[in-house]
C-alpha positions in Angstrom: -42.3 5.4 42.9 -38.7 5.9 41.4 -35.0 5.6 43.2 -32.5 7.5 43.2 -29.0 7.9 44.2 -27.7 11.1 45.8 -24.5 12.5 47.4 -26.0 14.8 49.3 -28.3 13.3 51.7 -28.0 14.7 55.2 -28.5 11.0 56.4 -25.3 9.7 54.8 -21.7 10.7 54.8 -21.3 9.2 51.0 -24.0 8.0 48.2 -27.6 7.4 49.7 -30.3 5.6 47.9 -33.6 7.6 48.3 -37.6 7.7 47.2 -39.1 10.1 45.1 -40.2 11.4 47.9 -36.8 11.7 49.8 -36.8 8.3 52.0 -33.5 7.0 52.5 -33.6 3.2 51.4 -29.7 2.7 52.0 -26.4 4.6 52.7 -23.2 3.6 50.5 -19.5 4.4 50.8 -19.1 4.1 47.0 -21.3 5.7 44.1 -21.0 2.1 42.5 -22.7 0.0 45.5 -25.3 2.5 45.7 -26.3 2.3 41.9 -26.2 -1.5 42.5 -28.8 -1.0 45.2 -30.7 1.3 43.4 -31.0 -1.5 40.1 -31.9 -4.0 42.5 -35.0 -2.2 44.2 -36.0 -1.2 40.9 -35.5 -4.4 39.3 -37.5 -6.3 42.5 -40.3 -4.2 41.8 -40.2 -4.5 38.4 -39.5 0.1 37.1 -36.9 1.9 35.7 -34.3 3.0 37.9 -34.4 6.7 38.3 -30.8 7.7 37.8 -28.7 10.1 39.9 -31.1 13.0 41.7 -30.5 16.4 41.6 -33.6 17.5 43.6 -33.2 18.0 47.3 -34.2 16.1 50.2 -36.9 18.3 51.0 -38.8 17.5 47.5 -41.9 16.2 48.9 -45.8 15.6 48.4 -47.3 19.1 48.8 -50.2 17.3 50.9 -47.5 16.5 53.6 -48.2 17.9 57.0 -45.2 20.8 57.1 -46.3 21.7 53.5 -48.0 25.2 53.8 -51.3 25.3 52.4 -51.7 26.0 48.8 -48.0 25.9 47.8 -46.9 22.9 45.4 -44.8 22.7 42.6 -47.3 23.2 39.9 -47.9 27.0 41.5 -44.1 27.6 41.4 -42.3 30.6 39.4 -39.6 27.3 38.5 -42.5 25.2 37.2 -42.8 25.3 33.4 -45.5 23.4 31.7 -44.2 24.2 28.3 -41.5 21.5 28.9 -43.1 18.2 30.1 -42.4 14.6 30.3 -44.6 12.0 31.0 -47.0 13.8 33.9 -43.7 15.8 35.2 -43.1 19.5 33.9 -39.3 21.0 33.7 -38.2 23.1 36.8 -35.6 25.5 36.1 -34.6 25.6 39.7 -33.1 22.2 39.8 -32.7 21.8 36.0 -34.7 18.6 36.3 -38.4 17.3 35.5 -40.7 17.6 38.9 -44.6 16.4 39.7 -47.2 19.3 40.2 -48.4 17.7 43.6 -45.1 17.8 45.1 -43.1 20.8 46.8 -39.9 22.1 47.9 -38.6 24.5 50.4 -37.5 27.0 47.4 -41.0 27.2 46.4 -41.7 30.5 44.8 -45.2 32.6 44.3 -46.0 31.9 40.6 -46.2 35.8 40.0 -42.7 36.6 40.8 -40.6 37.7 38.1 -38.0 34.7 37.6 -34.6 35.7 36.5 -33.2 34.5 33.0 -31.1 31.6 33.0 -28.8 33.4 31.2 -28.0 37.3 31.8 -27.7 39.6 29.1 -24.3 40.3 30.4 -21.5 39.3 33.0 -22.6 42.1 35.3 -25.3 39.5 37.0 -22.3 37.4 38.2 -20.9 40.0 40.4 -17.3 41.6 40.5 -14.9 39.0 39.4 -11.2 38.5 39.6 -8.9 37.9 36.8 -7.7 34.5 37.9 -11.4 33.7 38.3 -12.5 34.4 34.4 -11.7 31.0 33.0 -12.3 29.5 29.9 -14.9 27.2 29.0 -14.1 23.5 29.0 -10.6 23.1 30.4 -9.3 19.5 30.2 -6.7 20.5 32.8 -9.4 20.9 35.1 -9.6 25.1 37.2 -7.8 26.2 39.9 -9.7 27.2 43.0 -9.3 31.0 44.0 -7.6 32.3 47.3 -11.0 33.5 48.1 -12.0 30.0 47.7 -9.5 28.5 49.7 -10.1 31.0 52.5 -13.6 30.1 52.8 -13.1 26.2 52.4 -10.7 26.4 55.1 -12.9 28.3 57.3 -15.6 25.7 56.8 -13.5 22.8 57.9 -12.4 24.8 61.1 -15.9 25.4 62.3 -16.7 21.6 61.5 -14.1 20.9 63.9 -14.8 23.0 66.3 -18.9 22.8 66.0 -18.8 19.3 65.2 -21.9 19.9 62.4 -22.3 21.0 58.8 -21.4 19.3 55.8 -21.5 15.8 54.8 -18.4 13.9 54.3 -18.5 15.3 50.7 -18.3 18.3 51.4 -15.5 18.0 53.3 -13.4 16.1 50.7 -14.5 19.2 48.3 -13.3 21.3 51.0 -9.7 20.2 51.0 -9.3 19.9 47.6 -10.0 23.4 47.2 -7.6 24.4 50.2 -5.0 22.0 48.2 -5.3 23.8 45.1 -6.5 21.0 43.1 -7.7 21.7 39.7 -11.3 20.6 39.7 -12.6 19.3 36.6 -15.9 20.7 34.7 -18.1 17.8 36.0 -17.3 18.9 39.6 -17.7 22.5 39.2 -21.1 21.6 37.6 -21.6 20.0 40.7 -20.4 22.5 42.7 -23.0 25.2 40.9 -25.8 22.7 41.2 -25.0 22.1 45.3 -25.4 26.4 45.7 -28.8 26.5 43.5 -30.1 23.6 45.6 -29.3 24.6 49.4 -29.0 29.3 48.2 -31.9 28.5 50.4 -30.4 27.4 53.4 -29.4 31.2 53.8 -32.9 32.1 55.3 -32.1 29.9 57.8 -31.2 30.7 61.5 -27.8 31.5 62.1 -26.5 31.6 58.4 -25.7 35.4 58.9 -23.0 36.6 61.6 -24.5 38.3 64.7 -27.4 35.5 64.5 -28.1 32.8 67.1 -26.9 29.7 66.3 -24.1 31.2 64.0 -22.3 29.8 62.1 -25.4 27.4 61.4 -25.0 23.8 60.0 -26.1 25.4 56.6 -23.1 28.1 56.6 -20.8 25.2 57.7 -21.8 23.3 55.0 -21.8 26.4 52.4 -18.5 27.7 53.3 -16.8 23.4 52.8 -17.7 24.5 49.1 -15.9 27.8 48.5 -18.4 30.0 49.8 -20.2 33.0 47.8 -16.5 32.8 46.2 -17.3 29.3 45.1 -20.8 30.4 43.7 -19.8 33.1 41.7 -16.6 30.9 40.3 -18.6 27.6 39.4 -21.4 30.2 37.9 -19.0 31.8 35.7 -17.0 28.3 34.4 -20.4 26.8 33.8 -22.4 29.8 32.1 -19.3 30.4 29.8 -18.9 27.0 28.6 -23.2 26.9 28.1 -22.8 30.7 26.3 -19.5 31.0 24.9 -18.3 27.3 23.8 -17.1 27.6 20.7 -18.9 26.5 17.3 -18.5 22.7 17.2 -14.6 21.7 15.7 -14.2 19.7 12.1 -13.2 16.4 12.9 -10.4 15.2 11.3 -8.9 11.8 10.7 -5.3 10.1 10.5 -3.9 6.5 10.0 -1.4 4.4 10.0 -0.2 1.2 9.6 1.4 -0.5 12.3 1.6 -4.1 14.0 -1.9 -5.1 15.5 -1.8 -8.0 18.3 -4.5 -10.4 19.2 -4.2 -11.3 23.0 -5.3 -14.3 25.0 -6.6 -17.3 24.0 -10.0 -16.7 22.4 -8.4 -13.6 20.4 -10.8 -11.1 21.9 -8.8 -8.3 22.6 -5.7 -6.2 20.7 -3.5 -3.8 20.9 -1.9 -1.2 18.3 -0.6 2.2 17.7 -3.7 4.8 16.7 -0.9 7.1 15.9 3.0 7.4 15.5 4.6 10.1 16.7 7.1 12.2 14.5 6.3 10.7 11.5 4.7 12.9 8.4 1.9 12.3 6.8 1.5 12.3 3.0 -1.5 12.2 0.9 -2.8 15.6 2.8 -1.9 18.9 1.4 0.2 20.2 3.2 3.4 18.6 4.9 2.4 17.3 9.1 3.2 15.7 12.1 2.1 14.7 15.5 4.6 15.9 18.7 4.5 13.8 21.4 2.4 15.3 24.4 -0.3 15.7 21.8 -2.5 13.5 23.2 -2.2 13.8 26.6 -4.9 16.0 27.9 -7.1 14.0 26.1 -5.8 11.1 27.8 -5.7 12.2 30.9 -9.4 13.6 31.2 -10.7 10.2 29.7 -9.0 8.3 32.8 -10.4 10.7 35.1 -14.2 9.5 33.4 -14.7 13.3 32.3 -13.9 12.7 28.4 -15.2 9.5 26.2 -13.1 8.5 23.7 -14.9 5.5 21.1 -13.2 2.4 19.4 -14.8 1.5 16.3 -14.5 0.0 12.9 -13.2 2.2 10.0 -15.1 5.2 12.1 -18.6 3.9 11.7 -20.6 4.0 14.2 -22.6 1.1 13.9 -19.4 -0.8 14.9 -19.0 0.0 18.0 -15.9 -1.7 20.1 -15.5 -0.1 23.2 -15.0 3.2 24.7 -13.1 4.7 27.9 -16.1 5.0 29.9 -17.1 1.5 29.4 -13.8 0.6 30.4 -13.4 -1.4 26.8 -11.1 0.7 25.5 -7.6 1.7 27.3 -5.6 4.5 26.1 -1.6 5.4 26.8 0.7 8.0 25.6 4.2 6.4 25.3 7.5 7.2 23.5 6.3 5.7 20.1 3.2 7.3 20.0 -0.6 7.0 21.1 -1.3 3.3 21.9 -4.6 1.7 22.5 -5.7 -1.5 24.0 -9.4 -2.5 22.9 -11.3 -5.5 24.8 -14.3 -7.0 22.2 -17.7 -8.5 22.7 -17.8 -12.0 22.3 -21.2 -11.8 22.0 -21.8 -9.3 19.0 -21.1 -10.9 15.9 -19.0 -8.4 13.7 -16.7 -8.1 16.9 -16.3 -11.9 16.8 -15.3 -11.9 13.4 -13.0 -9.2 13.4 -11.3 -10.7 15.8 -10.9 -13.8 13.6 -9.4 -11.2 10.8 -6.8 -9.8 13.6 -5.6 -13.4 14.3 -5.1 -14.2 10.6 -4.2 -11.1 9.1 -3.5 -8.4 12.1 -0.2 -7.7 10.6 -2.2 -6.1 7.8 -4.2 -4.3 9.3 -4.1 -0.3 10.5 -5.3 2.2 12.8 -6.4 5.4 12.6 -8.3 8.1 15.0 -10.4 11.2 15.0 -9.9 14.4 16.8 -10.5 18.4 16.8 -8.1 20.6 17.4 -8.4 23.4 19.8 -7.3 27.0 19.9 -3.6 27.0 20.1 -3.6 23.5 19.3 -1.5 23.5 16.1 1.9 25.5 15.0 3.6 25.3 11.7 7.7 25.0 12.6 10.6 26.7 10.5 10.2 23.8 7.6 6.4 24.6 7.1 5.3 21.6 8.7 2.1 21.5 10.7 2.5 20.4 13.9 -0.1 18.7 16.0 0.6 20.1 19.7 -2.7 19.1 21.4 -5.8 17.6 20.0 -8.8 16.5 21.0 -9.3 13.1 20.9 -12.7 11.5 20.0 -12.3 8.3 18.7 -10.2 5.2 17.5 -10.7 2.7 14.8 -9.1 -0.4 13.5 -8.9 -0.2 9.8 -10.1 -3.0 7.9 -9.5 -1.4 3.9 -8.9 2.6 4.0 -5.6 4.2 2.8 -3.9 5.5 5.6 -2.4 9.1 5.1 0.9 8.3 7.2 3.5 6.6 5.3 4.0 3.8 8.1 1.1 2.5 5.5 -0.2 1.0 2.4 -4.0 0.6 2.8 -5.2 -3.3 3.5 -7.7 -3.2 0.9 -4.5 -2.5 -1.8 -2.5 -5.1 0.0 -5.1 -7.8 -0.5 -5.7 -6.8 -4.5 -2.1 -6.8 -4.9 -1.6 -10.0 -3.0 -4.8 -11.8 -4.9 -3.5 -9.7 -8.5 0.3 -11.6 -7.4 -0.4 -14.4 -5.5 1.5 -13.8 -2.6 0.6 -13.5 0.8 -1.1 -11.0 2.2 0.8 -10.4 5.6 3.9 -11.4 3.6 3.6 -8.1 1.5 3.0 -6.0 4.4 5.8 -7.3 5.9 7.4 -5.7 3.1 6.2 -2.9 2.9 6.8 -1.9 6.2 10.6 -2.9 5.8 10.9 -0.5 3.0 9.4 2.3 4.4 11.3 2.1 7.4 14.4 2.4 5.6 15.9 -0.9 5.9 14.4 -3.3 3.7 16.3 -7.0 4.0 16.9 -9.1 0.9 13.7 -10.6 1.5 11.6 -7.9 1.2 13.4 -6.6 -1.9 12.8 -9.7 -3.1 9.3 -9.8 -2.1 8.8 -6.4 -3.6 10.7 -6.7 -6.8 8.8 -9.9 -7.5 5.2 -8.2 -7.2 6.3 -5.6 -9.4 7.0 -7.6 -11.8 4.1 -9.8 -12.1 1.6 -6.5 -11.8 3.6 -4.7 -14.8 6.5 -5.7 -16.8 7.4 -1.7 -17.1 8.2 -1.7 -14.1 11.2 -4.0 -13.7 13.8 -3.4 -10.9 17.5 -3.0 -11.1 20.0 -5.4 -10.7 20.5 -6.3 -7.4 24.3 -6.9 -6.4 25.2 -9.1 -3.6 28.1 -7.9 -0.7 31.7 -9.4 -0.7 30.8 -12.6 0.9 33.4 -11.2 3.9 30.3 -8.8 4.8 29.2 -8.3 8.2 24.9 -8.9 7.3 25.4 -10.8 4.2 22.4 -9.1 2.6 21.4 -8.4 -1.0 21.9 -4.5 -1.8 18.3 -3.4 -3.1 17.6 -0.1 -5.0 17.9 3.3 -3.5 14.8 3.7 -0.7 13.8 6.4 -2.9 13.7 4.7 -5.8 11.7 1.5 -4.7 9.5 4.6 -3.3 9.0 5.6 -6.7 8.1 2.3 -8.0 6.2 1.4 -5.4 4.0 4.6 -6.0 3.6 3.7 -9.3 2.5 0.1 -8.5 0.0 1.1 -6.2 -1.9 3.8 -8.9 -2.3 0.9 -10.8 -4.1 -1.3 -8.2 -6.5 1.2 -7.2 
């Protein structure tokens, strides 16, 4: 028989650990210990743990003694046997699979009409307010409604004065809804799941004012989550985001080439820039840039664990680094632009030797990262330059030979023909390059440069360079025009292609 964990065990004020059969094997303060507990059972008695439960505590064999005769779940209107797995069929009550000997007290005659999961139209949903017709998938999170917060704060009254209802849960949902606090999409699909399971409890004794026993433990407990207000608000978020989502975005990518450090001593884990803010991209067709702010939604939803952003190699994903929910990959939106911090695998080979490549040639190397952009997520300015405003944020790579499409870059895999074609190092080109691009090549780098184009094509012969009065502040060699090297540079790298 299975475990599983659950927050909402009437037994425990946090995370329980429970039978298939609802026994409570352990109460928790922390989802993490009781997951812990839960692989540890399962592992001493050698099955697969059963994951986080959405069924209720009153799931049970339909041969237990308070089971009325003949009812079971594989009678039930919610059973479906046209969805099975393993010997478990689907039941659309608790959008989870369920045995045919067990039962539940929302345990339905099989001939009763069942309502579709999804109405024809809003109507089903009742009456609702402006402020409560969100849109699907907000990253911000949605704002309870005064209704809401009426009802939350008439829950935790009652709990104080009845001293029942609700578990600790509850009450934590019920004071961030009195608070305001955006609540993001996993909770409200929480929150819609927590009124399926216990829309039952409203048969109950003193649910209903004017009843004995009013307000019962059960109306406590429904009131901590909004109320019928909460209901019909978590109903709508949800059923919009299943009905209305948008079609699926076109990814796109961007790279660029910046510095890429190895840290620690075995080389294992780097840091870089994904993205650079403010600076255009060419190679697209049309002129673009990213604002900063772009990211930060996306940022911001990953730390809370409700987004997962991926690290990989040159976007494939059979080179998988890390991600945000593994807590491999670390994400920050600063001044210069989106910069990412990825922790490798000793263990996994291709990580190991990429880290050997960062330590000997991470100067060389770029980023890039893939994202959608949402409605409203893009403006062109006065200059007709695209500008990215928010994106959506799906994953990172470290580039190991594509051409970025930022001019922060030359792509590695041109760097290393030109440095094998010219016989000069690698990093030392890059170097370089980068100097040049940024406006502010030193003598160095011109000379560098200048020397590379003229072993790859004696065309293409620089000007004269002219030293400063030797009274000069820097000292330094005056190269060609930024434009001009530009120029040549362009025309180098067509012929190393």
């Amino acid at each position: 028989m299975p475990y599983f964990i659950t927050d909402e065990s009437e037994q425990c004020s946090g995370w329980a650990v429970v039978k298939q059969d609802g026994e409570v094997m352990g109460c928790h303060t922390t989802k993490e210990d009781a997951i812990l507990q839960m692989v540890a059972i399962s592992q001493a008695e050698g099955i697969e743990p059963g994951g986080e439960r959405a069924l209720p505590d009153n799931y049970r064999p339909a041969l237990a003694e308070d089971v009325p005769e003949g009812r079971a779940c594989g009678n039930c209107a919610f059973y479906n046997e046209d969805i099975v797995e393993g010997d478990k069929a689907w039941c659309a009550r608790w959008a989870d699979y369920v045995s045919g000997a067990y039962y539940c007290n929302a345990w339905k005659p099989a001939e009763e009409e069942m309502p579709d999961d999804e109405p024809e139209d809003d109507d089903e949903l009742g009456d609702l307010s402006p402020e409560e017709q969100r849109a699907p998938i907000d990253l911000d999170g949605y704002t309870p409604t005064d209704a809401m917060k009426t009802e939350a704060q008439r829950g935790l009254d009652w709990r104080a004065e009845y001293g029942r209802g609700g578990t600790q849960v509850g009450v934590s949902r019920a004071r961030d809804i009195t608070n305001g606090r955006n609540l993001p999409f996993d909770t409200v699909q929480r929150m819609r799941s927590y009124f399926a399971r216990h829309e039952v409890d409203k048969q109950g004794q003193g649910f209903n004012t004017g009843e004995d026993g009013y307000p019962s433990a059960g109306r406590i407990a429904w009131a901590l989550w909004g109320g019928d207000a909460g209901k019909r608000w978590a109903d709508n978020i949800v059923l919009n985001a299943e009905r209305k989502e948008k079609p699926k975005m076109a990814i796109e990518y961007r790279q660029f080439q910046t510095e890429i450090r190895a840290e620690g001593e075995d080389g294992h884990t780097f840091t870089g820039y994904a993205a650079i803010f403010n600076s255009e991209a060419e190679g697209l067709s049309t002129r673009e840039i990213i604002k900063p702010g772009a990211f930060s939604k996306s940022v911001a939803a990953a730390e809370r664990g409700e987004w997962e952003v991926k690290a990989l190699q040159d976007h494939d994903p059979k080179y998988f680094l890390g991600s945000t929910k593994t807590g491999t990959l670390d994400l920050e939106e600063d001044d210069r632009g989106l910069k990412v911090r990825v922790s490798l695998n000793p263990e996994v080979t291709f990580a190991s030797d990429l880290a050997a490549m960062l330590r000997r040639d991470g100067a060389a190397m770029g980023m890039s990262f893939g994202f959608s952009v949402p409605n409203k997520g893009d403006a062109y300015n006065d200059n007709g330059v695209r500008e990215l405003r928010n994106i959506r944020l799906h994953e990172v790579s470290l580039l190991t030979g594509n051409q970025p499409a930022y001019p922060a870059t030359i792509g590695l895999g041109a760097v290393r023909s030109l440095s094998e074609r010219t016989e000069i190092d690698a990093s030392t080109l890059m170097r370089a390059f980068d100097a040049l691009l940024a406006g502010a090549p030193d003598a160095d780098s011109a000379a560098t440069l200048d020397l590379a184009i003229r072993k790859i094509s004696p065309d293409l012969r620089a000007e004269p360079e002219t030293t400063t009065e030797p009274e000069a502040a820097d000292d330094r060699l005056v190269p060609l025009s930024v434009r001009e090297r530009q120029l040549a540079l362009a025309k180098l790298e067509e012929q190393i292609r």
